[in-house]
C-alpha positions, 0 to 999 in steps of 0.5 A: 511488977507495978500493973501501972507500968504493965499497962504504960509499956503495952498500950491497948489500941482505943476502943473508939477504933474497935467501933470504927471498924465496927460500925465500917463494917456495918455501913459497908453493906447498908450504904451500898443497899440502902444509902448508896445502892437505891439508885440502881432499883430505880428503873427495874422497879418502876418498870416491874410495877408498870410505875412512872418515873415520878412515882417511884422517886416520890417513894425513894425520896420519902425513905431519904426525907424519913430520916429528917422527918423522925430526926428530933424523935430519934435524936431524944431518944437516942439521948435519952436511952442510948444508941445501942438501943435503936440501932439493933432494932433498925437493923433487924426490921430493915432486914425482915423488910427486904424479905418482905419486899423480895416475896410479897410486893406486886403493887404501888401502894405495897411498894410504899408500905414496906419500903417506907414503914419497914426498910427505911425506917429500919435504916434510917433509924440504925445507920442516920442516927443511932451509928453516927451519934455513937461513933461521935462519942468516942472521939474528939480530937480525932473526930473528923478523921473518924466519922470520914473513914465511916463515910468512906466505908459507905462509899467503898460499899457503892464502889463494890455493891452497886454494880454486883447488884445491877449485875444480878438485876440484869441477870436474875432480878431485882427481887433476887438482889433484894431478897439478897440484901435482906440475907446481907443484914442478918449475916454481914451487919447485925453480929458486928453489933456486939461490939458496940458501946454507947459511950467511953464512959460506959467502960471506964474510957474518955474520948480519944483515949484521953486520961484527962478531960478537955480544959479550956484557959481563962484570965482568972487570976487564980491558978485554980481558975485558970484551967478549967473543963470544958462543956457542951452546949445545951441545945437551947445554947446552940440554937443562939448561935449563928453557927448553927443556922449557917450550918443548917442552911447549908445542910439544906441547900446541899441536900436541895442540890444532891439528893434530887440527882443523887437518887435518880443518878442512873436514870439521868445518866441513861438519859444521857445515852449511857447504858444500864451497865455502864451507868451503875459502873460509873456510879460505882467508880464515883464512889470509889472517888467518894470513898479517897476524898473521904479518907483524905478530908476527913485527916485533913478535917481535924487539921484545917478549919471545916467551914473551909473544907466545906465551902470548897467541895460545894463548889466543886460540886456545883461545877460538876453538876454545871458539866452533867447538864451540858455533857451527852455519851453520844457525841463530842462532850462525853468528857463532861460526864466523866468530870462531873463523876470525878467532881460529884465524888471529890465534892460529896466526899465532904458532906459528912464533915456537916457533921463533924463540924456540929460534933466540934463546936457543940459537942457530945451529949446533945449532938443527936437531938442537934442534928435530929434538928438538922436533917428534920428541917430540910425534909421537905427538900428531900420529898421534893426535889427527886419527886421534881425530878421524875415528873421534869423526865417524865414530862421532858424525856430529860432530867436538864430542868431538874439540874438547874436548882443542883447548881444553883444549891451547891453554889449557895451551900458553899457561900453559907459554909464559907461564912460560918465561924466557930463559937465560942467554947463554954466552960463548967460554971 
């Protein structure tokens, strides 16, 4: 029998979703720690170290800046060697530094050491750079949908974790939940590892699973003109376009609007009387909202144009914020708080489509040193805005002062991602 006609009569699944599944597995557990998780240590480490509220935001937003901070380092060599080559590495030194954290840490300074020089420089590395590159290697067409299900993955580990973890911190202590996580690395994450490719190329496949590689119509003359390949962008390229300062933009006034409220969620909604159980439990259901926007944009974003899925969701999240600000647990405008739990999860759902956006219009094979760019430029937003925040609470006993610039953020990201319109597609000269 011809193998040709074998192999068309019994097709094999795409490997790129083997690394879908992969990689969910592994954002399963790192988001839900690390990512998404983070919040619910805030309180029980700064009271544990006799810390203010300032203080222990200033080292969980240098961990969330240290991602943008590394970004053209990390994006050069992930390009350069591959991304299997950093993401093993990440893993393992994130772990070892949980232990760490777990047996040694009894002060501010050793706090700092060991979550920033170890924990997130293990998973910033792993999961900010060296994952999303990967995955967006594989797949073209199917891009959104594709980075969107790790996304929801990531979220569905905050749905599931973050309240098994305050769970543990309520009943034992957040240096169990922490020497857990560590435990969680080597066992739940790094043996999915082994199924991780760099590229299709690297085992004889194209993205998608495509046969053929991607061309682009001319109005030559000649039918041997007329089709032809289709190129990325050099990074030189990209940084001409006014796309990509709209999209950078808009990365950074979303971040300036999120990550401030998003790192210090559980504080800002106690400040709100809710409880400390309550709280991670409505965290965890935003995630769980997180985790179906995801998956619903993320089909749609290979389907609608992206700018318009992005402008949208910012807006949504601006009104979320505008409802956290004025709601309270205590009295007639608790209501408030559950809109901006429904709003913050629909409108974050989102944020990953920033990039499968830059996948789609400057392609694969400078996609890490582009977004290295990126999340390197808006750094400073994610040191200073949670650091803002702390110091407003520990000044005020609320978080409101900090919420102002998360609505005003959200709303200017939005109008950004409105304007922004696809570049054009170059073709191999």
């Amino acid at each position: 029998m011809n193998n040709d006609a074998t192999s068309n009569s019994s097709p094999r699944i795409f490997y790129g979703w083997w690394m879908v599944l992969s990689c969910s597995a592994m954002i399963f557990f790192a988001s839900g720690i690390f990512f998404r998780g983070f919040t619910v240590f805030v309180p029980a480490i700064r009271d544990s170290l006799g810390l203010t509220q300032a203080q222990t935001n200033l080292i969980f937003s240098l961990a969330r800046a240290e991602g943008g901070l590394e970004g053209p380092v990390a994006g050069w060599a992930i390009d350069r060697f591959g991304n299997k080559a950093l993401l093993v590495p990440g893993i393992v030194l994130a772990a070892v530094g949980y232990l760490i954290l777990a047996g040694f840490v009894n002060s501010y300074w050793s706090f700092a050491l060991v979550y920033l020089g170890v924990i997130s420089l293990g998973n910033s590395v792993a999961f900010q750079h060296a994952m999303f590159a990967g995955i967006n290697q594989w797949f073209r067409r199917r891009r959104s949908f594709a980075i969107s299900t790790l996304a929801a993955v990531a979220s569905l580990g905050g749905l599931i974790l973050v309240p098994i973890m305050s769970l543990v911190i309520l009943n034992l202590s957040w240096r169990w939940a922490i020497t857990g996580a560590g435990f969680a690395y080597l066992v739940g994450i790094l043996p999915f590892t082994i199924l991780f490719k760099n590229r299709p190329e690297d085992i004889g496949l194209r993205p998608d699973g495509d046969d053929r590689p991607v061309l682009i119509q001319t109005h030559s003359n000649t039918a041997a003109n007329r089709n032809v390949e289709e190129r990325d962008y050099t990074v030189k390229e990209a940084l001409r376009t006014r796309t990509y300062w709209l999209l950078l933009t808009g990365a950074g006034l979303r971040q300036l609007a999120t990550i401030g409220i998003l790192v210090s969620l559980i504080p800002i909604l106690q400040s709100k009387g809710v409880g400390l159980q309550m709280a991670a439990n409505l965290t965890g259901a935003m995630f769980g909202i997180n985790f179906v926007s995801r998956m619903t944009l993320g089909y749609f974003g290979d389907k609608w144009p992206k700018s318009w899925i992005l402008g949208a969701t910012l807006a949504i999240e601006a009104l979320g914020f505008l409802c956290l600000f004025f709601g309270s647990w205590n009295d007639g405008t608790f209501f408030l708080l559950i809109i901006f739990i429904v709003f913050e999860g629909l409108g974050d759902g989102a944020g990953i489509i920033v990039w499968a956006a830059l996948g789609e219009y400057y392609g694969r094979e400078k996609f890490a040193s582009l977004r290295g760019i990126i999340t390197f430029s808006h750094s400073w937003v994610m040191i200073a805005m949670p650091v803002f925040a702390g110091w407003a609470y520990d000044h005020y006993g609320n978080f409101d002062l900090a919420l102002m610039p998360a609505v005003a953020g959200a709303a200017a990201a939005s109008v950004c991602f409105f304007q922004i319109k696809r570049p054009p597609r170059l073709r191999q000269i």
